[in-house]
SEMI-856727 format. One record per atom (N, C-alpha, C, O): residue in three letters; x, y, z. Coordinates in steps of 0.1 Angstrom, whole numbers, plus 2048, in hexadecimal, padded with zeros to 3 digits. Each point is the difference from the previous one (the first is absolute). Layout:
# SEMI-856727
ALAXYZ ...
This chain:
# SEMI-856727
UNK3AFD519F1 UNK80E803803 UNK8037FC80F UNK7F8806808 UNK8127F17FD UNK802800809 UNK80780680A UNK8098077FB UNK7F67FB811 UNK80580A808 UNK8117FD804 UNK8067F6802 UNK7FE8127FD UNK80D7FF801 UNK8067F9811 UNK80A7FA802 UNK7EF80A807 UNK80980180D UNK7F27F8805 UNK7F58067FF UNK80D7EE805 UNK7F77FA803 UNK7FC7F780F UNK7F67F9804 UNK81880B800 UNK7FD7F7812 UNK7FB803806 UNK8007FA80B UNK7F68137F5 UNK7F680780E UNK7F87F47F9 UNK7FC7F7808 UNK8018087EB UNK7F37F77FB UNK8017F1808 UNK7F87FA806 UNK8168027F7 UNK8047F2803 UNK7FA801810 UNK7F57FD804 UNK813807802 UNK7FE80380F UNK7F07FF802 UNK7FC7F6807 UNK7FE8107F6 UNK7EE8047FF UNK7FA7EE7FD UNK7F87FA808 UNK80C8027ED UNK7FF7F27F8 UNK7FF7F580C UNK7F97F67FF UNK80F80E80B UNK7FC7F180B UNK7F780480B UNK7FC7F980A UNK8028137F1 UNK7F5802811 UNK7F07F57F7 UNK7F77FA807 UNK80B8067EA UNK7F27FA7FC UNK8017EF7F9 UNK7F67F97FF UNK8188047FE UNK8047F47FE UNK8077F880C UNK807807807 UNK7F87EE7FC UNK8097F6805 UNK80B7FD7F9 UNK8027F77F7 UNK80781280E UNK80E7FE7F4 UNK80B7F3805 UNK80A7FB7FA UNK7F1801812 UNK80C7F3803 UNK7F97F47FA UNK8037F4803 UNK7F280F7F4 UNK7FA7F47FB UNK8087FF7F0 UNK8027F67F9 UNK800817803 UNK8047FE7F2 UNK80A7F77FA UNK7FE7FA7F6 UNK810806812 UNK8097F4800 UNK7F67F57F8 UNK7FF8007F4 UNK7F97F7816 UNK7F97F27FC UNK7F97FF7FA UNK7FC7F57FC UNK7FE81C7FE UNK7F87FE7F6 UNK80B8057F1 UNK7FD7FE7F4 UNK80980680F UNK80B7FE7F5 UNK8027F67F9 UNK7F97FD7F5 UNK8147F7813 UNK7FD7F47FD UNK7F67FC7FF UNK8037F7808 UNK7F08077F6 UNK7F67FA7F9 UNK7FF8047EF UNK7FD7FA7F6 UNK80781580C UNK8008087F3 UNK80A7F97F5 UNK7FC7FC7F6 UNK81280380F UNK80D7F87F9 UNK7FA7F27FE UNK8067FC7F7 UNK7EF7F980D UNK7FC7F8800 UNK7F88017F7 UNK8047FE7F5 UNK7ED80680C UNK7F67FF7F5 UNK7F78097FF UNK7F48017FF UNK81880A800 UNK7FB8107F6 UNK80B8057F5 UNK80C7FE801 UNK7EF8087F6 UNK80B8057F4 UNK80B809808 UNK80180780A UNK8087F47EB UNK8137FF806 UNK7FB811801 UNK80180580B UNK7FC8037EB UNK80280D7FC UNK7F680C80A UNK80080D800 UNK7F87EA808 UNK7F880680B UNK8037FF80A UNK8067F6804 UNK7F6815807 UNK8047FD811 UNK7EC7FE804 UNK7F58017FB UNK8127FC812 UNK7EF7FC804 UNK7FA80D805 UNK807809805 UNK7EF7F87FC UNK7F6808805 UNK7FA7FE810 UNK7F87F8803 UNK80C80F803 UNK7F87F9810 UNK7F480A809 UNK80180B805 UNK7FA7F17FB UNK7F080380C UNK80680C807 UNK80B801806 UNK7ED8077F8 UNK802810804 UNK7F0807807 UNK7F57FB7FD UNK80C81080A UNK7F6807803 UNK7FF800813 UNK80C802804 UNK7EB7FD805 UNK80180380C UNK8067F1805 UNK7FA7F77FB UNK81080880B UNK8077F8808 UNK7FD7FE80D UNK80A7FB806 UNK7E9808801 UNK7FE80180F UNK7F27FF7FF UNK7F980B7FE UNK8007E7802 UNK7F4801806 UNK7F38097F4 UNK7F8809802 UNK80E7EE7F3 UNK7F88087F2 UNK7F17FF806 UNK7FD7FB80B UNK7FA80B7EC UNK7F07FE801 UNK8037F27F7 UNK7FD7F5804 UNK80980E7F0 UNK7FB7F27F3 UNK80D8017FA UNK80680A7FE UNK7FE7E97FE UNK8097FC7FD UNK7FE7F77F7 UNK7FD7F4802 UNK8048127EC UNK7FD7F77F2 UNK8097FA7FE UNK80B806800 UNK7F37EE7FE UNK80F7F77F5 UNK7F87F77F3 UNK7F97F67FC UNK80E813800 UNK8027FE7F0 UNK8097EF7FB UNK8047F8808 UNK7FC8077EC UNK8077F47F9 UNK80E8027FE UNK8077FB809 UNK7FF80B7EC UNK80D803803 UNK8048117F3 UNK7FA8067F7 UNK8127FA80F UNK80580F7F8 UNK8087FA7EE UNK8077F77FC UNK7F28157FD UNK8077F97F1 UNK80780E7FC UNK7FF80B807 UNK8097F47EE UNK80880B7FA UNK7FB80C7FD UNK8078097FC UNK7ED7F7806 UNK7F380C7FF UNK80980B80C UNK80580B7FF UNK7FA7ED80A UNK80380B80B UNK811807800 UNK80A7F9800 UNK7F68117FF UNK8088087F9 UNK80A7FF810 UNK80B8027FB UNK7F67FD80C UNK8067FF80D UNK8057F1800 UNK8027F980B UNK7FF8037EB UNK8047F07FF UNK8138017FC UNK80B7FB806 UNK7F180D7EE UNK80D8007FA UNK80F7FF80A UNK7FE7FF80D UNK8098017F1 UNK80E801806 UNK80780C801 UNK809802808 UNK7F38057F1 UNK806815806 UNK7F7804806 UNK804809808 UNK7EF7F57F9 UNK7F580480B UNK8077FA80D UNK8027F5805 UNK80181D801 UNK8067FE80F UNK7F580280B UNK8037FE80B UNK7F48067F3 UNK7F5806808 UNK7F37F2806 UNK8027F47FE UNK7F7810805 UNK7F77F9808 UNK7FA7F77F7 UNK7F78057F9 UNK80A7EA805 UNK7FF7F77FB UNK7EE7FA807 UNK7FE7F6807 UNK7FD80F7F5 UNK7F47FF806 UNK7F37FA7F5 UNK8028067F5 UNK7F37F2809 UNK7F77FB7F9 UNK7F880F7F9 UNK7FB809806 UNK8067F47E9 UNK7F68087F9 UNK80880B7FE UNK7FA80A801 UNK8157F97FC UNK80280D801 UNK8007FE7EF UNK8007F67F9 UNK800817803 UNK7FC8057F0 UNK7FA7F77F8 UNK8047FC7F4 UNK7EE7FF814 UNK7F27F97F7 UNK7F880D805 UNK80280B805 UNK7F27EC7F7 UNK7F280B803 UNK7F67FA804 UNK7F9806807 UNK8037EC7F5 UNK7F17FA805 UNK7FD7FF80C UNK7F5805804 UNK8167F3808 UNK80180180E UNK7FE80C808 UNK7F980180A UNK80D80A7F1 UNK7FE809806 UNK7EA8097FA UNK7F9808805 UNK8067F27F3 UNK7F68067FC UNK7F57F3808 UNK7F48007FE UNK8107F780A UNK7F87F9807 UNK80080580C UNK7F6801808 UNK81A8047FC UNK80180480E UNK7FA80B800 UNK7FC80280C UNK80080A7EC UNK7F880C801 UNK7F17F8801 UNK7FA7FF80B UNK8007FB7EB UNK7F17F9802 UNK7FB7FE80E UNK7F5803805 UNK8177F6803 UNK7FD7FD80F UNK804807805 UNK8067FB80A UNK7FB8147F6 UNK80380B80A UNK80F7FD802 UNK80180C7FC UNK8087F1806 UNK80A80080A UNK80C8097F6 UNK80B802805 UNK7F18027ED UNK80780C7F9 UNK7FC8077FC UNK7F87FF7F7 UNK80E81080E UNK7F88097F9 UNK7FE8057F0 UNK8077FC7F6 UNK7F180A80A UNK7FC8067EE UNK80C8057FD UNK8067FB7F7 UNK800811810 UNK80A801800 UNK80C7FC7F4 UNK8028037F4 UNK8047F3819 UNK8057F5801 UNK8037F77EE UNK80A8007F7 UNK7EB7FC80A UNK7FD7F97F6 UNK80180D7F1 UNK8098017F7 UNK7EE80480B UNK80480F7F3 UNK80D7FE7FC UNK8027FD7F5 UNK809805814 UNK80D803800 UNK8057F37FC UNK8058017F5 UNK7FC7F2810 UNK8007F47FC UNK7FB7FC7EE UNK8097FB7F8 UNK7EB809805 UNK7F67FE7EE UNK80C8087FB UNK8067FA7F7 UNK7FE81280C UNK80680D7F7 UNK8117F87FC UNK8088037F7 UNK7FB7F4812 UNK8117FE7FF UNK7FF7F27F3 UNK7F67F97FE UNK8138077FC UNK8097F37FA UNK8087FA80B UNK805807809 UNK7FB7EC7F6 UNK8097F9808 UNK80B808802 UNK80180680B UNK8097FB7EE UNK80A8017FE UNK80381380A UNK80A806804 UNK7E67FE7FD UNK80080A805 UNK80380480D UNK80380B805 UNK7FA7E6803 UNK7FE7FB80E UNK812806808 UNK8087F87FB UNK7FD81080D UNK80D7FF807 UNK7FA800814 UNK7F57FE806 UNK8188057FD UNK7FE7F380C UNK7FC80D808 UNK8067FE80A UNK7F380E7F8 UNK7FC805806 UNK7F07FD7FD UNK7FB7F8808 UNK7FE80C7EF UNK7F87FB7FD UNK7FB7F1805 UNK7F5800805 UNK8107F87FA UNK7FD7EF801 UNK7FE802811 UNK7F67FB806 UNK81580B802 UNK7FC80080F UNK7F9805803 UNK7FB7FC80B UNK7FC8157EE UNK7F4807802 UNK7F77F9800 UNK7FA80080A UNK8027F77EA UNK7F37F17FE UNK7FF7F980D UNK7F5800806 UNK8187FB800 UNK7FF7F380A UNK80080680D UNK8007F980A UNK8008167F8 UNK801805809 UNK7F2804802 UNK7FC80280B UNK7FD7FF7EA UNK7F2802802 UNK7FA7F4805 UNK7FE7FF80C UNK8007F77EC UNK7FF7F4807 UNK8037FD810 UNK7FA7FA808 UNK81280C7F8 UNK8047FD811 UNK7F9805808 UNK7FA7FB80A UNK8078117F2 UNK7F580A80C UNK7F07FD801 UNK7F980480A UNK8027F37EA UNK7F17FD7FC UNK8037ED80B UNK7F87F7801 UNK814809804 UNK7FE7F2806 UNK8017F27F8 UNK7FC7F4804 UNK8098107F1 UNK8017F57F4 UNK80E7FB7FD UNK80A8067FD UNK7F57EC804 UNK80F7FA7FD UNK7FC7F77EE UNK7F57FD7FC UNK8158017FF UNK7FF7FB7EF UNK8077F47FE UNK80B8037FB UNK7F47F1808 UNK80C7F97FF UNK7F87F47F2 UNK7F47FF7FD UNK8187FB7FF UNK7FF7F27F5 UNK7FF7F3808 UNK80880080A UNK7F17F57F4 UNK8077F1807 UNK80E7FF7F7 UNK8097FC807 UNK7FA8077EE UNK80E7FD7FC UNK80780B7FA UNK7FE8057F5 UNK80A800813 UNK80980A7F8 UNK80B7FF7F4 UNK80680A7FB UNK7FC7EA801 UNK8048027F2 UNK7FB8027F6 UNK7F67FC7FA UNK81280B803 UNK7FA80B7F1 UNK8027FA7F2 UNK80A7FF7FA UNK7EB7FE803 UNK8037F97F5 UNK7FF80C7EF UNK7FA80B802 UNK80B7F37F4 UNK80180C7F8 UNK7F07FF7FC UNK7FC80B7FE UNK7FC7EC801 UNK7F07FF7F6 UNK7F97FD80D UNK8057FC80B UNK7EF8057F1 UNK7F87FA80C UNK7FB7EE800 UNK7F67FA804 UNK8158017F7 UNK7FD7F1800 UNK7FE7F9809 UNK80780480A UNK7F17F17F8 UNK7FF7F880B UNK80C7FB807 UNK80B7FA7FE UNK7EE80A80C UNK80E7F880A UNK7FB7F8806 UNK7F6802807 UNK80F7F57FA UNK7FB7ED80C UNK7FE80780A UNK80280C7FF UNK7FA7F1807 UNK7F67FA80C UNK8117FB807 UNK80180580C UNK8067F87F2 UNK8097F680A UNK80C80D801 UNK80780080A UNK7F980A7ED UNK80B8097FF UNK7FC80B80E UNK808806807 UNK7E97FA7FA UNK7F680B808 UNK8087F680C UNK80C804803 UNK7EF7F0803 UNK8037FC80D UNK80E7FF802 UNK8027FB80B UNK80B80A7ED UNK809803807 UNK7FF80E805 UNK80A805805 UNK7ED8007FA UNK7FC80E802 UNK7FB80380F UNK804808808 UNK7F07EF7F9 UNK7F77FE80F UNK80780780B UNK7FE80B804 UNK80D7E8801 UNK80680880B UNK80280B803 UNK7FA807808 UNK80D7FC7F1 UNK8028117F9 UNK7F5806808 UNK80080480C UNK7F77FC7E9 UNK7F680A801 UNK7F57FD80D UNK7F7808803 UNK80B7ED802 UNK7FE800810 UNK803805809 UNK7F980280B UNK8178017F2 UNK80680380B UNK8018147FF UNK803807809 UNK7F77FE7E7 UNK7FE80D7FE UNK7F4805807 UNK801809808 UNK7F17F07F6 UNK7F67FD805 UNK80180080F UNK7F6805806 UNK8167F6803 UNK7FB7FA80D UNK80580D805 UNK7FC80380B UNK8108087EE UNK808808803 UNK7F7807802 UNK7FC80080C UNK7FB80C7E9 UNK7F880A7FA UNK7F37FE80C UNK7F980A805 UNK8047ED7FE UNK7F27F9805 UNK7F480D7FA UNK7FD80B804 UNK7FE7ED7EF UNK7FA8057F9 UNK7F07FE807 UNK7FD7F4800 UNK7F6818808 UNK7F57F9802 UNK7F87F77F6 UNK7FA7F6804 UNK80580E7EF UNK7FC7F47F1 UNK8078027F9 UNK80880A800 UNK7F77EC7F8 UNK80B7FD7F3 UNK7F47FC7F3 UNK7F67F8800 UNK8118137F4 UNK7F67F87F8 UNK8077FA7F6 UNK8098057F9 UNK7F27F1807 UNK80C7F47F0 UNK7F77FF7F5 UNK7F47FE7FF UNK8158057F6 UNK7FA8027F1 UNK7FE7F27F9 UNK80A7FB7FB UNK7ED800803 UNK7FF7F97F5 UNK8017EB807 UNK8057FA809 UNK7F48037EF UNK8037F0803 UNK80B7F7805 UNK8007F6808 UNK80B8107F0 UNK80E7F8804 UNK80980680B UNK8047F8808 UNK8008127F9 UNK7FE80980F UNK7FD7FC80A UNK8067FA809 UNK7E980A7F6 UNK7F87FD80D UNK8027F0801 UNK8027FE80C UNK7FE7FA7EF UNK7FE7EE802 UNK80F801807 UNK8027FC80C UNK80A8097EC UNK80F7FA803 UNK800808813 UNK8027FA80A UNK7FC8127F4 UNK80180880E UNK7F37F980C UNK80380380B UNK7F37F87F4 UNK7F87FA808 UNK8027F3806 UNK7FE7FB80B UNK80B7FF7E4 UNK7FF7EF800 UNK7F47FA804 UNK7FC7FA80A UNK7FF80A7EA UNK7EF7F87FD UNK7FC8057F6 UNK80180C7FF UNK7FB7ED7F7 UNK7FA8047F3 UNK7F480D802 UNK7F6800807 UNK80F8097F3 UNK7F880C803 UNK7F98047F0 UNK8098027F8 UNK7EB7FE805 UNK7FA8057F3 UNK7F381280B UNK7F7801807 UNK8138087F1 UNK7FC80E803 UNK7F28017F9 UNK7F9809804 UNK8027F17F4 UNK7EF8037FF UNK7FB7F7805 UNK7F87FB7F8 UNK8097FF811 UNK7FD7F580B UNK7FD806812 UNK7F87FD809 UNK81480D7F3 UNK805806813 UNK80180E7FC UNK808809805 UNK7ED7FA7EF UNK7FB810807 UNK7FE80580B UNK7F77FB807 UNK80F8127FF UNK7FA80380D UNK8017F680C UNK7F77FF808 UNK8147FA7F8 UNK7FD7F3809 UNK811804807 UNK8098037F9 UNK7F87FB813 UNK80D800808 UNK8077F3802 UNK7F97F9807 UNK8128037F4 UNK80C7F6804 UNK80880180B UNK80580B801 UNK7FF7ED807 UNK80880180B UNK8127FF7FB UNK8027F77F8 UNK80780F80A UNK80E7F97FF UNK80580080A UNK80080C804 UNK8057EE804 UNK80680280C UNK80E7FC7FF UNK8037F57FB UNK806815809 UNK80C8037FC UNK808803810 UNK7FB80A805 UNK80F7F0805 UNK8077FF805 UNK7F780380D UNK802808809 UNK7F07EB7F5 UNK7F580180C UNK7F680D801 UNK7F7803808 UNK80D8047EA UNK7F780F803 UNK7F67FC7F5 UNK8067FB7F6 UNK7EF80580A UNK7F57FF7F4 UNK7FD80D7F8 UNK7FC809808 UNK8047FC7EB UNK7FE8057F7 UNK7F48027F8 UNK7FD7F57FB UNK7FE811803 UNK7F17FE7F9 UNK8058037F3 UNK80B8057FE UNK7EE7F87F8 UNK8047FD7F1 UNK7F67FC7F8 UNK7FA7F6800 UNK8068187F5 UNK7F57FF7F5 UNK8068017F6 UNK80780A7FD UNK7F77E97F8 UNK8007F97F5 UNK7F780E7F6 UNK7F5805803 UNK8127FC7F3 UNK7F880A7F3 UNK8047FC7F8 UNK8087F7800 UNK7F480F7F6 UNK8088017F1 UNK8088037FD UNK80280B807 UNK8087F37F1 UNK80D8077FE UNK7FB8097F0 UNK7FE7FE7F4 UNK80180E816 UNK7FF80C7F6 UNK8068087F3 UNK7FC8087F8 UNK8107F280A UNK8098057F1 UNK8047F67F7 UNK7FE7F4804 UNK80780E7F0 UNK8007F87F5 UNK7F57FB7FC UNK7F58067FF UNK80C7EE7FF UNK7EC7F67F9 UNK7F980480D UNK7F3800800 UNK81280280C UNK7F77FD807 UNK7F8810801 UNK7F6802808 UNK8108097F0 UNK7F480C7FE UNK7F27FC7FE UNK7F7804807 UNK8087F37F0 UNK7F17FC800 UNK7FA80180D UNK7F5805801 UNK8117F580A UNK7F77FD80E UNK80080E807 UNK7F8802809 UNK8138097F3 UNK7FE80C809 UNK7F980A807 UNK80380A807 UNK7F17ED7F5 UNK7F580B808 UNK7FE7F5806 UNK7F58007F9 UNK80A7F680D UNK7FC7F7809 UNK80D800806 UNK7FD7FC80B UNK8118057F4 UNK80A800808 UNK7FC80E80A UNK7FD7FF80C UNK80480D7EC UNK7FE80C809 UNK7F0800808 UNK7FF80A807 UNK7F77F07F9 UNK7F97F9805 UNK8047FC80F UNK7FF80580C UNK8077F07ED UNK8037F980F UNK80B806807 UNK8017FD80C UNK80780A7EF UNK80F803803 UNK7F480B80F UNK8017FD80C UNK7F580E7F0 UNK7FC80B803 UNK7FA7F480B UNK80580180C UNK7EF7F37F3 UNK8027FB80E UNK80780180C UNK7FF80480C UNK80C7F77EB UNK80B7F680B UNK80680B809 UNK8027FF80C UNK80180C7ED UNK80480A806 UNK7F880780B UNK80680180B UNK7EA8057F2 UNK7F87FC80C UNK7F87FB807 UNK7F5802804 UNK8177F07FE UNK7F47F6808 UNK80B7FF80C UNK7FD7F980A 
């Protein structure tokens, strides 16, 4: 059930989002994401994260997609796998997650959704996609749809000044590096990005949800590195 009186939330919503970015990531959404979804944008500590994950992109799964969802449009709200990765690597509590396993999507309202990211925040963790269009299935998306994305997410990146970033998965890490990246290759191995003359350290993993559960214990593996190195 959603909360009725919801602007202390909204208000609360930009201390952990970059909300003058949403505009531009909009239009990308009207461009090449489903007409019937809004986009989803990178949420959690906005000031000098410890780690900063980007993911592939947001699909109809995320219950904060829809268009009456007025509350905090943030990655992963009313799934379960991600957040059962982000407990594996410490940065959510048992808690947390309990309360999270026990809900139905549909169970998700916008106080709850800012409780999750506010944990995150306070653990020093930001959540963002290279592409925020939300597509309704988890279908492939080009490679060319992602690089109208880049800037973007460079200029979210250059804001947040994340100390590591960790990028999910082969097409991710190669498009955000620009250089062919194979993650069972650059286990445990650091990437440079240098982003408006500031250099970034950056570890390539597995992308842990969907097919890529199979690799999950080698994602939270390296994820638990990257985090203390």
């Amino acid at each position: 059930m959603y909360i009725k009186d919801y602007s202390d939330a909204l208000n609360k919503i930009i201390k952990m989002q970059l909300k003058h970015l949403h505009k531009e990531f909009d239009k990308l959404q009207r461009k090449h994401g489903s007409k019937n979804l809004d986009s989803i944008y990178g949420c959690g500590c906005i000031s000098d994260p410890d780690v900063c994950f980007i993911f592939m992109n947001p699909t109809g799964r995320n219950v904060a997609s829809v268009k009456t969802w007025n509350g905090l449009k943030a990655p992963w709200i009313g799934t379960k796998n991600s957040w059962k990765l982000f407990n594996s690597v410490d940065i959510l509590s048992d808690k947390t997650l309990d309360q999270i396993l026990s809900k139905r999507p549909a169970e998700w309202d916008y106080d709850f959704a800012e409780k999750v990211y506010k944990e995150l925040a306070e653990k020093k963790i930001y959540v963002t996609n290279i592409g925020k269009c939300t597509q309704d299935d988890a279908s492939h998306v080009a490679d060319s749809v992602f690089k109208e994305y880049l800037g973007l997410l460079e200029q979210e990146i250059s804001e947040i000044k994340p100390k590591k970033i960790i990028s999910f998965g082969n097409q991710v890490s190669s498009l955000f590096l620009g250089q062919s990246i194979k993650v069972s290759e650059t286990r445990k191995q650091t990437k440079v990005k240098v982003i408006d003359g500031k250099p970034y350290i950056v570890f390539p993993v597995y992308y842990p949800v969907g097919q890529g559960m199979r690799n999950i214990n080698k994602a939270i593996e390296d994820i638990k590195f990257a985090i203390n190195y």
